[in-house]
Every structure is written in C-alpha cells, then in structure tokens.
C-alpha positions as CSV (number, residue, x, y, z in Angstrom):
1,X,-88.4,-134.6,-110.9
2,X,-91.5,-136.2,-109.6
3,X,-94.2,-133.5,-108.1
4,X,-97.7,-133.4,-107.2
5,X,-100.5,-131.6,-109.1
6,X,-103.7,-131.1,-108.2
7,X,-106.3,-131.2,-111.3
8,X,-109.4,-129.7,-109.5
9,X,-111.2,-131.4,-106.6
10,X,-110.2,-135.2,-105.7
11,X,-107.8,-135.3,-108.4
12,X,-104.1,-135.4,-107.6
13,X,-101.9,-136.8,-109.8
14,X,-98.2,-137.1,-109.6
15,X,-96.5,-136.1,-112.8
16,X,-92.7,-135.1,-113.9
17,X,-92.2,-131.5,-113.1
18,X,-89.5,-129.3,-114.1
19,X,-87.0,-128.9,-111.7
20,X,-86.1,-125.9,-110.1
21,X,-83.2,-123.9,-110.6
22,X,-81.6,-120.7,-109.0
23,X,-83.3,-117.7,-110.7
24,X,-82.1,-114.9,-108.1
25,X,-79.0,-114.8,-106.1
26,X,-80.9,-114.9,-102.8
27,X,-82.3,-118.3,-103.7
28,X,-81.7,-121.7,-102.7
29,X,-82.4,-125.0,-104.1
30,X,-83.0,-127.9,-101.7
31,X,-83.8,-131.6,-101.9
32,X,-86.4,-132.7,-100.2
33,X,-85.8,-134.9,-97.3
34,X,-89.4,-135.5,-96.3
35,X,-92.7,-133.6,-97.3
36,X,-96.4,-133.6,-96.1
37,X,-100.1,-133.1,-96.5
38,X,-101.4,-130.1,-94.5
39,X,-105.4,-130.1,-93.6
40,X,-105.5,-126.1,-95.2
41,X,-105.0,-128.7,-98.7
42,X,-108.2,-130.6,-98.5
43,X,-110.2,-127.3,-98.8
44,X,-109.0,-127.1,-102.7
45,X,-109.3,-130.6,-102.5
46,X,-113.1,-130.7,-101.5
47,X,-113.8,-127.6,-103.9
48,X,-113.8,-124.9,-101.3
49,X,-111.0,-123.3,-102.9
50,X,-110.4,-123.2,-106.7
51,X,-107.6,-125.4,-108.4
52,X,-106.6,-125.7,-111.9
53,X,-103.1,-127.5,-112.5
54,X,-101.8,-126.7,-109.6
55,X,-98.4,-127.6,-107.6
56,X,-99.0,-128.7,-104.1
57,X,-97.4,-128.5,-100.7
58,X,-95.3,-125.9,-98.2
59,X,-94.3,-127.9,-95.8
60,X,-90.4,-129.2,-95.9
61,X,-87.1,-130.5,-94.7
62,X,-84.4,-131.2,-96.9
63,X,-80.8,-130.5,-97.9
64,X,-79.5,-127.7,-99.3
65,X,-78.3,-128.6,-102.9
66,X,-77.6,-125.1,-104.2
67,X,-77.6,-121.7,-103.6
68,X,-77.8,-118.4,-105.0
69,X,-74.2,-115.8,-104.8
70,X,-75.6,-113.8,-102.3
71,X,-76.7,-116.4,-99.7
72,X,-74.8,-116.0,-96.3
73,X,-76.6,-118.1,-93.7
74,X,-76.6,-121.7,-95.1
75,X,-74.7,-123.8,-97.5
76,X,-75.1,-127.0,-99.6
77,X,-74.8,-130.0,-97.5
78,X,-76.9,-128.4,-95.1
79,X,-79.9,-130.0,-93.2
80,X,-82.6,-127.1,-93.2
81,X,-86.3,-127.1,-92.6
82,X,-88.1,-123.3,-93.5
83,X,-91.2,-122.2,-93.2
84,X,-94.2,-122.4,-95.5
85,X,-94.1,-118.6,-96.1
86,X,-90.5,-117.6,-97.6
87,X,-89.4,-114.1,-95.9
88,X,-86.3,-111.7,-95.9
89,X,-86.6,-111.7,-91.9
90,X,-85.0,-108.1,-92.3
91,X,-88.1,-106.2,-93.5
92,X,-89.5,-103.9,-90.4
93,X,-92.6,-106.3,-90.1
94,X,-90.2,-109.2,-90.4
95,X,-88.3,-107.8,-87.2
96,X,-91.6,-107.5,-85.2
97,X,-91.7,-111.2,-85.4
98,X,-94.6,-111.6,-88.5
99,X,-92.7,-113.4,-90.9
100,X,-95.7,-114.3,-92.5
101,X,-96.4,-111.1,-93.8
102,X,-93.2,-109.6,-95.1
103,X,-93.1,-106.9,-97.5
104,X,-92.0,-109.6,-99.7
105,X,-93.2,-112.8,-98.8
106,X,-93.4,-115.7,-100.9
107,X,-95.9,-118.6,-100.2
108,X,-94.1,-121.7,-100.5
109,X,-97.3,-123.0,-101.8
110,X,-97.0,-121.5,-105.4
111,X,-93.8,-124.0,-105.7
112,X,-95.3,-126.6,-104.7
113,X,-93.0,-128.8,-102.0
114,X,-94.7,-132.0,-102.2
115,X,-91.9,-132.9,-104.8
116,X,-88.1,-133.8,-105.2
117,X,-86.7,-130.4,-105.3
118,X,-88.0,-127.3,-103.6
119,X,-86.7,-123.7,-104.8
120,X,-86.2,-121.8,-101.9
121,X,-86.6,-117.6,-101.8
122,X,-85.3,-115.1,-99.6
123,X,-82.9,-118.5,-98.2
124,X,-81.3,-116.6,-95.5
125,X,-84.4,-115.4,-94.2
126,X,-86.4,-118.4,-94.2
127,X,-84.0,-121.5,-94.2
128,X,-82.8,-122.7,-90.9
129,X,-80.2,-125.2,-90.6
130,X,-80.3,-127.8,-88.1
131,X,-76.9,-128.9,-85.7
132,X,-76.0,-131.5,-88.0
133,X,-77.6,-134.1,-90.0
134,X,-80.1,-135.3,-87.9
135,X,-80.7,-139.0,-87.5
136,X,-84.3,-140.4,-89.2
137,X,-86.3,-141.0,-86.3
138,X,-86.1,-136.6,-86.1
139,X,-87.4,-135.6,-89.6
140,X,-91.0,-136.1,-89.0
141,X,-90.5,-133.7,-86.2
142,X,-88.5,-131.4,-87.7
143,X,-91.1,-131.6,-91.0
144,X,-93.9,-130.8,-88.3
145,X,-91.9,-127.3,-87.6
146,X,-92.6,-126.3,-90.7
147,X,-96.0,-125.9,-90.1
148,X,-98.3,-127.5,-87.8
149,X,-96.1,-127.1,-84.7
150,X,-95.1,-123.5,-85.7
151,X,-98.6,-122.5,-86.7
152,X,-100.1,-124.5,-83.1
153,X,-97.5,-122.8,-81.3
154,X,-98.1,-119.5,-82.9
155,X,-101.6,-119.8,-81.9
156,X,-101.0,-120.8,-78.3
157,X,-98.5,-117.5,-77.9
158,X,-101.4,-115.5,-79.5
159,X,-104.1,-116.8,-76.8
160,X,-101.6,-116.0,-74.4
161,X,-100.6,-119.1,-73.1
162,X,-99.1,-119.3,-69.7
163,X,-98.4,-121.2,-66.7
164,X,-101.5,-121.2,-64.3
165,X,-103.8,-120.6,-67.1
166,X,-107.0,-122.9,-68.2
167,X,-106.7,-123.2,-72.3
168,X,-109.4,-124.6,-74.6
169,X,-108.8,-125.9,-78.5
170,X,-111.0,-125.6,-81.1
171,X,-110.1,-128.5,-83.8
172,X,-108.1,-131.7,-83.1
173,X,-106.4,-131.6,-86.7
174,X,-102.6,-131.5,-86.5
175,X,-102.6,-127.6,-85.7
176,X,-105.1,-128.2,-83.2
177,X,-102.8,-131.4,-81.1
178,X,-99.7,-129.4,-81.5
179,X,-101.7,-126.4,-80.2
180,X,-102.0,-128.6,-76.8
181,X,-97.9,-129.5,-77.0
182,X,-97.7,-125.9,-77.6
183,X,-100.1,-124.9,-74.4
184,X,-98.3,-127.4,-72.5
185,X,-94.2,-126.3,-73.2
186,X,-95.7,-122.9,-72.1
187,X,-96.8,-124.0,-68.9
188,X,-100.4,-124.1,-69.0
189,X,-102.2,-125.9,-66.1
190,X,-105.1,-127.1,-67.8
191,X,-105.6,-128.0,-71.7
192,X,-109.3,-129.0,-72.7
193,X,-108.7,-130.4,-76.2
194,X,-112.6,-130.4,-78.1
195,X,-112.7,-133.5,-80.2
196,X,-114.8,-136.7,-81.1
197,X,-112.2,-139.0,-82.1
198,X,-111.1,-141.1,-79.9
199,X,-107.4,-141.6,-82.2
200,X,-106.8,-138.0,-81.5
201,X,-108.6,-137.7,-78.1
202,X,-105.5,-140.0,-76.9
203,X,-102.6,-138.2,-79.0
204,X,-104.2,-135.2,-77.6
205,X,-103.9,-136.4,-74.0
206,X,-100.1,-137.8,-74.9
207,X,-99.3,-134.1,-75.9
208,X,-100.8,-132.5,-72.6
209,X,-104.4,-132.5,-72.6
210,X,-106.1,-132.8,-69.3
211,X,-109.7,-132.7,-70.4
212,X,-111.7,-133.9,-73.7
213,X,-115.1,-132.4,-74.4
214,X,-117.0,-133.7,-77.4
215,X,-119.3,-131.6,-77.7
216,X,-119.7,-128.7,-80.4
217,X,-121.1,-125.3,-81.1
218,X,-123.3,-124.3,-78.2
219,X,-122.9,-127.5,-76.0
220,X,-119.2,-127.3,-76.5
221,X,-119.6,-123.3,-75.1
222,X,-121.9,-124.8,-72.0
223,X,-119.6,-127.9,-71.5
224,X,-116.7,-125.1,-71.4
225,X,-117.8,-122.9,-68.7
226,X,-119.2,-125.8,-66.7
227,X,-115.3,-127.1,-66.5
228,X,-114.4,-123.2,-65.8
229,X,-117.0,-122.3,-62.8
230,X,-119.0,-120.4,-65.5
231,X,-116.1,-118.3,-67.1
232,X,-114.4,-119.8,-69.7
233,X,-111.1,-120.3,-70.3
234,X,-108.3,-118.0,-70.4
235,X,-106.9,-118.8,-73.2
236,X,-108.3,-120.3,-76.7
237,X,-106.7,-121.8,-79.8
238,X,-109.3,-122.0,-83.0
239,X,-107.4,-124.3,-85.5
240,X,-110.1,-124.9,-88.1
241,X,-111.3,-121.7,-90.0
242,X,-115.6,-122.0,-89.8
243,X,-117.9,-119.8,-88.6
244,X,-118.5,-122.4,-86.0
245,X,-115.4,-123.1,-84.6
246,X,-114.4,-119.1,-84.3
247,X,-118.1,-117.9,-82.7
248,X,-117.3,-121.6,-80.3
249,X,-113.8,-120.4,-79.6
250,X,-114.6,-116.8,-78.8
251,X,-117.7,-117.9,-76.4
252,X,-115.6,-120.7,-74.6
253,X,-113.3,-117.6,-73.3
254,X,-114.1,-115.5,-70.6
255,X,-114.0,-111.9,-70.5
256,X,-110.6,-110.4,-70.8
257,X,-109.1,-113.9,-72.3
258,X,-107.3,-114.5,-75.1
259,X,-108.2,-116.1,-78.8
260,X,-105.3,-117.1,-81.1
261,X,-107.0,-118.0,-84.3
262,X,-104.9,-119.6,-87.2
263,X,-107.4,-122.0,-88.8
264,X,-107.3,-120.7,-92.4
265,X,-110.6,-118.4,-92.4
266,X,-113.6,-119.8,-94.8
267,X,-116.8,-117.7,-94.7
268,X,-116.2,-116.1,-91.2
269,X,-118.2,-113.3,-90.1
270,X,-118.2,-111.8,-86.9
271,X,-120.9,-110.3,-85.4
272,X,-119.4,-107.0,-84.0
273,X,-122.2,-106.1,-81.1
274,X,-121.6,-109.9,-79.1
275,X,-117.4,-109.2,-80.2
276,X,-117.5,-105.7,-78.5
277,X,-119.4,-107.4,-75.2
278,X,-117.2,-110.2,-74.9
279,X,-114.1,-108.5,-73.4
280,X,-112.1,-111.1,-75.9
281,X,-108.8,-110.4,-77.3
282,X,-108.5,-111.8,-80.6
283,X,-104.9,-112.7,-82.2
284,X,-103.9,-114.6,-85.2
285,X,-103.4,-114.9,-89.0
286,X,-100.7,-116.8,-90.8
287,X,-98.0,-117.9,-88.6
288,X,-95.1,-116.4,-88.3
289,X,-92.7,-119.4,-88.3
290,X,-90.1,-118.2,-89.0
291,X,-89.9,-116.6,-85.2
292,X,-89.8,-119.8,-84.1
293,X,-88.2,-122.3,-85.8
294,X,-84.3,-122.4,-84.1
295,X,-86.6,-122.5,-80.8
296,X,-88.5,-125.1,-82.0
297,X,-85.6,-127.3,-83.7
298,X,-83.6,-127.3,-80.5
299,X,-86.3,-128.6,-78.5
300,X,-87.1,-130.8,-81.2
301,X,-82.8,-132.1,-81.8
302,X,-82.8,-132.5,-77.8
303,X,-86.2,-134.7,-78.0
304,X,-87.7,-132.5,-75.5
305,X,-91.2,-132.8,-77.6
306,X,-91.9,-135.2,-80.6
307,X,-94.2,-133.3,-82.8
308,X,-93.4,-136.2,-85.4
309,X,-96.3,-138.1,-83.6
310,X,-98.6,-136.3,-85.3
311,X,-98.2,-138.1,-88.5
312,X,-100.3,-141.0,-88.4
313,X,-99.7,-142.5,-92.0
314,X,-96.8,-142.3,-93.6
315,X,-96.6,-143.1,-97.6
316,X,-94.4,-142.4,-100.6
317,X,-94.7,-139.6,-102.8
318,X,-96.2,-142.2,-105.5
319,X,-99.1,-142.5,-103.5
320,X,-100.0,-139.2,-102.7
321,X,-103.6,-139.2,-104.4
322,X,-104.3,-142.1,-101.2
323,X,-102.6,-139.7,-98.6
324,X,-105.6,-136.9,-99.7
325,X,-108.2,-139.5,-99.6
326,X,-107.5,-140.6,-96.2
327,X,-107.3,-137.2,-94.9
328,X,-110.8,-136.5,-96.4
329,X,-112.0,-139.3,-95.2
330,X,-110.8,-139.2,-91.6
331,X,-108.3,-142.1,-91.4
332,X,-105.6,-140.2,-91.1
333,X,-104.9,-137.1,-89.0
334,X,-101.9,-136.1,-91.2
335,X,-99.9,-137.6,-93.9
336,X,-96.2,-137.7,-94.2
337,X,-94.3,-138.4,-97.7
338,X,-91.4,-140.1,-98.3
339,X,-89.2,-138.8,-101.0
C-alpha cells in the first residue's frame, strides 16, 4: 500500500508500505476513506521533534475491512471514524471519560494513518461506526472528529464552556476554529477568536466568533480585558503549545475562570507564584475523543455543524510532501487527503 514517511525535517516522501494485518484478536483493519495533515505534524516537520523513517498520521475515517475474533462492536462494511489515541474504553480511567490516557493506549501515530490501510487496536473501544454510509460531502467532517473537533471541543469542555459565558482562543489553527464551533454548540455568548489572518479571522466568525483581536502576548492580554471591563474572560482555549500562548491564555482569564489547554506542550514552563495568584483553573492534555465521538457524529450526520470547513486544501495522498509545505508555509489552515 502507498503510505507516508517522514525522512527528518521537510522531507516526506510517499513510499509502498507493508500493509497491515490483524495481529490480535481485538484488532481491526480499515481502509482508509479520507486522511489528513494535523498542525501537532509540522513540529517534526520543522525539527522540533525528532524523526527518522517514520510513519505519519492519526487522523481517519474509513471502512472496516477486517477484524479481529473477539471484536463485538463493529463489523466489515462498516463506516467508522476513531480517534487518534486507540483505547479499551473499559479501563477505570477510560470510564472517567480520558480515553486518551488508558492503561493501554495506543497512539494511532506509531501506524501511521496517512496511508491506504490503517490497523486499528483496542477496535471496540476506539472505532465508532456511523448510521450508514455517509454521503461525500460528510467525510471531511466526520475526518475532522477525529481530531481537531474532538480535541477543540475537549478543550472548550475543559475551560468550562457555557451559555452566558465570555470565551477567548489562543491559536486560530484547526483546533483553535473548532474550539469557537465548540464554544458556540455549548452556548457561549461571546467568542473572541485571537488571530492575524484574515482567511481564518472569517472561518472563525462563520463558526461563532463575535470578536477578533490581533494582537499577541501582552497586547493580546490588554486587548482581552479591555473587551471584558478589566476581567478577562471566563473561559479560555490555548490550542498551540508555546510558552506564549499558555502565559497569554492564562492572563486573558479572570480570576476563578477556566483554561482548557490542548495545544501539544513545547518548552512550557509555568511560573508557579503568578499561577497560584491568578485564581485560574487549568484543564487539559490529550483529548479524550473517544468521549465524544457518537455526540459529535450525530451532530455532524444531521449537518447541525460542518467541521469539514476547516479543510482549506484538499490533495491526494501522492502529493502529500505539498500538503506539509503549505501548512508550514501558511497557505493552508489544514490539509485533507484523498485516498
């Protein structure tokens, strides 16, 4: 099968891969429908993280193909999207809703789902079928459930996101916009989305927002509590993972709010005397998916939201080595590949 692999920084090729097979009976094997680039790749990408060789992607729809003997909850033919962790959704942490860190999770990632095939762990506990086979105008949005809208909405349930509430985001990535369709599902009465770009500055506003600041770092902070008579806002989504973006996100929000963190953390440090003076809740991490996804797909297969819009450049699988470059380089929010 065709896969792609990532070299070491800027250079992702796509080669034949082995494809994957059942190797325990609570495994699944699915085809991949539709895949993606996430933003949490370009940090290997740009030499951040180290890469050697390595298989990319988590993010997936697809049909089931095969599955392991003791696999209950879906069967081949089926249209499922999962989440990028793989989980048992049984284990005690599972059934506190934190998916993302089962006893035995599996990161997706180590697979590598930016490919033909996809091997599938823990199946039932991760795999969620959809009503039927959805038509083609869904799967972006179902492919953004995988991910981006899970790991946005997980962020806008951590900052404790509710109707009446003011709610700032840090980072107009993909995470960051379906943080605002997140913010605004969950009734929240005013969105600021933070961004400089104007592409984004009007998705954001399509998906809710009600305010754009441009600013950054301290401005941002000041331009914040101007818009919140000197408070800050209730609630605040960080979506990118810098030192900058947490210490903005934590000073936009007034004492006793809410953070909900979930950009992927690089170098972040906090400093514990201005954390313990704050009053600020902080909440976040991996997102537990999983939790969400038959929420999410419903809203998704009765086009309450379209996530899907997210995707701003759409190529094949071939051409995946462009769809990094024009994440890097900013002319494209996120990437979606055909299979």
């Amino acid at each position: 099968m065709r896969g792609v692999v990532m070299y070491g920084p800027r250079d992702v090729r796509v080669e034949q891969r082995e494809k994957p097979t059942i190797t325990k009976s609570t495994d699944a094997v699915i085809k991949i429908a539709a895949t993606c680039i996430c933003g949490s790749d370009l940090w290997p990408y740009r030499g951040t993280d180290s890469v050697h060789e390595s298989p990319m992607g988590h993010e997936y729809v697809g049909v089931v193909e095969e599955i392991g003997s003791d696999v209950k909850n879906v069967k081949g033919g089926d249209f499922v999207v999962g989440s990028f962790m793989a989980s048992d959704n049984t284990c005690e942490i599972c059934q506190a809703g934190y998916q993302s860190r089962c006893v035995h999770v599996v990161p997706m990632g180590q697979f590598g789902t930016q490919a033909e095939y996809a091997l599938v762990p823990h199946a039932d506990g991760t795999l969620v079928a959809t009503p039927g086979q959805p038509d083609a105008d869904l799967i972006p949005a179902l492919l953004a459930a995988s991910d981006v809208l899970g790991t946005g909405w997980f962020a806008a349930v951590a900052a404790e996101v509710g109707p009446g509430k003011t709610v700032a985001v840090v980072g107009d990535g993909a995470v960051g916009l379906l943080g605002i369709l997140a913010a605004k599902q969950l009734g929240a009465q005013r969105i600021i989305a933070m961004s400089r770009h104007a592409d984004r500055q009007e998705l954001a506003r399509k998906f809710g927002a009600t305010d754009i600041v441009e600013e950054r770092g301290d401005d941002g902070v000041a331009r914040i509590k101007e818009l919140t008579n000197g408070l800050g806002a209730h609630s605040t989504i960080e979506a990118v993972g810098t030192q900058e973006s947490m210490m903005q996100a934590i000073r936009s929000t007034r004492a006793g709010g809410h953070v909900g963190y979930v950009g992927v953390s690089h170098d972040v440090a906090l400093p514990g005397e201005e954390l313990f003076f704050s009053g600020v809740h902080l909440h976040g991490g991996p997102a537990p998916v999983r939790r969400f996804l038959p929420e999410l797909i419903q809203l998704i297969w009765d086009r309450a939201i379209d996530p899907g819009a997210v995707f701003d450049l759409t190529l094949p699988l071939e051409d995946a080595a462009e769809g990094y470059r024009a994440m890097d380089e900013r002319r494209a929010t996120k990437v979606l590949l055909t299979v």
